[in-house]
N, C-alpha and C positions, 0 to 999 in steps of 0.2 A: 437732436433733442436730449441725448441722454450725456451729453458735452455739456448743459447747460444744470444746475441746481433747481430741485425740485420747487425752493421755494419762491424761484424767478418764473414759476410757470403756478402760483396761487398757492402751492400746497404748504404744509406747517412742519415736514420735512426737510431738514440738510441735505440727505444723503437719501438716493435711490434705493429703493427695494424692487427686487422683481416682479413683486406683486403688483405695487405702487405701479411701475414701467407698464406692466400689463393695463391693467388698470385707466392709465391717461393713454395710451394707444387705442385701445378698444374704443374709447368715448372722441376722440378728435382724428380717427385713420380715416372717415370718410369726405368730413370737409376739410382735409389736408390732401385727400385726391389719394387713398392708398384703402379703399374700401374691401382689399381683399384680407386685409389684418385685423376685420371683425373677430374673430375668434382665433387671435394669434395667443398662445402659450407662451407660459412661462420658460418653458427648455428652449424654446425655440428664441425667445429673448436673448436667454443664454449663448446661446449659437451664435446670433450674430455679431455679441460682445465680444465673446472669445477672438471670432472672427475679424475682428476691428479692432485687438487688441484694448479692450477701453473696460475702467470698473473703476462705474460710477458709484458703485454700493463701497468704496472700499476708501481709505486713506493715507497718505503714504506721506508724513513728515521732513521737510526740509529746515532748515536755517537761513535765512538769507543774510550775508554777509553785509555789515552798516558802516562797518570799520575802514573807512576810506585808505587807512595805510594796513587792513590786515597782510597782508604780503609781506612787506616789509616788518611786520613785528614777527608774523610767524616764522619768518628765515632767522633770524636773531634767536629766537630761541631754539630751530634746530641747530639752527649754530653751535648752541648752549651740551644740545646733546651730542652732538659730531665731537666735539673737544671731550668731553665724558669719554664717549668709545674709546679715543684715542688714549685717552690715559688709562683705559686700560686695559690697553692692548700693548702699552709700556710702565709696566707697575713701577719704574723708578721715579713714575713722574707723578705718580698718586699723593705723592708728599707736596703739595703745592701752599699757596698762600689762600687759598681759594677752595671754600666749601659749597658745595652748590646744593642749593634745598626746593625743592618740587614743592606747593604751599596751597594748600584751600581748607576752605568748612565744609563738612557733613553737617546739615542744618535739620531738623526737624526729627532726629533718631526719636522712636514712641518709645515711653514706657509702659505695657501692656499687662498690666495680672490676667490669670485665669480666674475664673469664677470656682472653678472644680479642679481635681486633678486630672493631670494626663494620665492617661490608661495605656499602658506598654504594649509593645506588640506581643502576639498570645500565639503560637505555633498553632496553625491547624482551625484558629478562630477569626483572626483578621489580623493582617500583616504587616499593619503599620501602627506610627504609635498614635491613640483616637484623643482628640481634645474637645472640649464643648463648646460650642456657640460662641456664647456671650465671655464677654471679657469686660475688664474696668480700666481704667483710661488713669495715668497717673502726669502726664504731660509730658513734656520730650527735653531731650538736652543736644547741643551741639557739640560734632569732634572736631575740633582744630587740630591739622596735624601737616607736618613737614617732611616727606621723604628724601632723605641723604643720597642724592643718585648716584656718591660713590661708592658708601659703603651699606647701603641697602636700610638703613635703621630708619625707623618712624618714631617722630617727636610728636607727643600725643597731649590734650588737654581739654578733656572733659568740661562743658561749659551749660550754663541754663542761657546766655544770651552770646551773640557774637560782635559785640560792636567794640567801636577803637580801643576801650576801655581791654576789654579780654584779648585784643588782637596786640597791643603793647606787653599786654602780660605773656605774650607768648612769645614776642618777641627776645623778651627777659629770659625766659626760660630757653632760646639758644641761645643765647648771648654766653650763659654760665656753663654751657656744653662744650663751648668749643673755646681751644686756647686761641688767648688777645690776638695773638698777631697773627689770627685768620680774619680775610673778608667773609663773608658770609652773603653771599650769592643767590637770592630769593624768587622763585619763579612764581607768579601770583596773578591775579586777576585784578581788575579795576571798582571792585567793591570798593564803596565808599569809605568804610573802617580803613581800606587800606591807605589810602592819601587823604587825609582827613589833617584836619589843623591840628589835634592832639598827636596825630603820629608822623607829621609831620617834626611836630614840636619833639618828640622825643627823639628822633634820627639825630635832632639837631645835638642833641646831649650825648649821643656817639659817632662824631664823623668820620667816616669811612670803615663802620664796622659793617653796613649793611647797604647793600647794593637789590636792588629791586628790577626785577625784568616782567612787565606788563605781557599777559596773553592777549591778545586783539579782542573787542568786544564780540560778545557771543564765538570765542573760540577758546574755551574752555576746555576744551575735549584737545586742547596742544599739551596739558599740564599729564604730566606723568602723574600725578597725584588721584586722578583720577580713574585709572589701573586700581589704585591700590583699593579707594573708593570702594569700587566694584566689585574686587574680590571680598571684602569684606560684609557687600550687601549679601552675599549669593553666599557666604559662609557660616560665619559666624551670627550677625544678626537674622540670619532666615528663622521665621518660626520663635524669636526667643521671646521669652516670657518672663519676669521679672516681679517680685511683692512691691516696689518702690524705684525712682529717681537716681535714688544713695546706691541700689544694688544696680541698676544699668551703668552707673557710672563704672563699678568696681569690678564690671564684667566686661566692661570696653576696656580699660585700663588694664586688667589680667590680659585679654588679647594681646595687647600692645605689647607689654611684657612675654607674650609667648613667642609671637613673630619675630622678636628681635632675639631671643635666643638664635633664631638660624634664618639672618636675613636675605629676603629675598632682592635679586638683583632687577629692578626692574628697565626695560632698554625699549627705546623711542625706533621704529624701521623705517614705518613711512617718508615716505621718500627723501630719505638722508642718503641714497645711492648718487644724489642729482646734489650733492654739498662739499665742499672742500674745505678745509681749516687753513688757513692762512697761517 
């Protein structure tokens, strides 16, 4: 019974509660043939779940994989990173024709004022720093950003929308980073910005400047870019608070400018022990 969803047995719950469990046991143990679990408790519920290893009350996130060739794209891109390592673990080789750039959106960053100010931490009074409630909503911008996974630098560009339009302008902007006669090696996902008739159309006005390597659908979590992502959700934007738009923008953009003083190296492990570089 507790295998099945509450709301396949009448109820307007998803997800079991012990009570709930209690509850519809008590009312159907006797014409179910189990008349001794009239007054069976909730710890005792518990027991038997533990016992059964099963929690129904709980939920636990997959992905399931759609991408008929994921295997085959996601080797190609550890491939991507296996050749990285390799170059540099031979720094003579780091001088290549070949730039290789980690690439996605941060979509939805808030911009958030305080209503009041924050009240500092006070020795002896309360030890952290206190903010109030309510906040005011200023709308959000997007980070388009490209990690260099050979020399650690993040190519950053604060945007209010993310479509083909912004996604060729950032194309532009490595384009004038890096000298002509590098490829530029793009590891990216299959948003539609990104193969779109316009950007399509603009590849065509530099051939062979830029070279595109698709993550497999819902495997997004192959792109190194998304490391960097993360450290920054957990850093810098934790908690920040801003008057406007204009000032989030020039506070992602200072980030961006501080990390790349002392670039961080970031390196792919999973299971590149099982890959060879031809």
């Amino acid at each position: 019974m507790a295998c099945q969803k509450p709301k396949e047995l009448g109820y307007s719950y998803e997800l079991w509660t012990f009570e709930l469990l209690q509850k519809h046991v008590r009312a159907h143990c006797e014409t179910d043939g189990h008349p001794s679990l009239r007054r069976i408790g909730k710890g005792t519920i518990s027991k038997f779940l533990r016992k059964a290893e099963i929690q129904p009350h709980k939920i636990q996130y997959y992905l399931e994989r759609r991408d008929p060739d994921f295997k085959e794209k996601m080797v190609q891109i550890l491939h991507v990173y296996k050749e990285i390592e390799v170059k540099r673990s031979n720094p003579d080789e780091l001088e290549s024709n070949v730039a290789t750039i980690s690439y996605d959106e941060k979509p939805g960053i808030q911009a958030i004022e305080n209503t009041a100010p924050d009240l500092p931490p006070v020795p002896g009074e309360h030890p952290t720093i206190s903010r109030d409630y309510e906040y005011k909503r200023h709308g959000t911008v997007s980070l388009m950003a490209g990690l260099d996974l050979e020399t650690g630098v993040v190519h950053g560009n604060v945007v209010n929308r993310h479509r083909s339009r912004e996604f060729i302008d950032f194309l532009k902007i490595l384009d004038g980073r890096y000298p002509p006669e590098k490829t530029l090696r793009i590891i990216l996902d299959n948003h539609s910005a990104h193969t779109s008739k316009e950007t399509r159309g603009f590849l065509a006005t530099v051939p062979g400047r830029f070279q595109f390597v698709f993550t497999p659908k819902h495997g997004s979590w192959l792109n190194l870019i998304e490391s960097f992502f993360s450290k920054m959700t957990r850093s810098m934007l934790r908690g920040i608070r801003v008057c406007s738009k204009a000032e989030l923008k020039a506070r992602i953009e200072q980030y961006l400018r501080e990390i790349n003083e002392m670039p961080v190296m970031y390196r792919w492990t999973y299971r590149m022990e099982e890959l060879a570089v031809a």
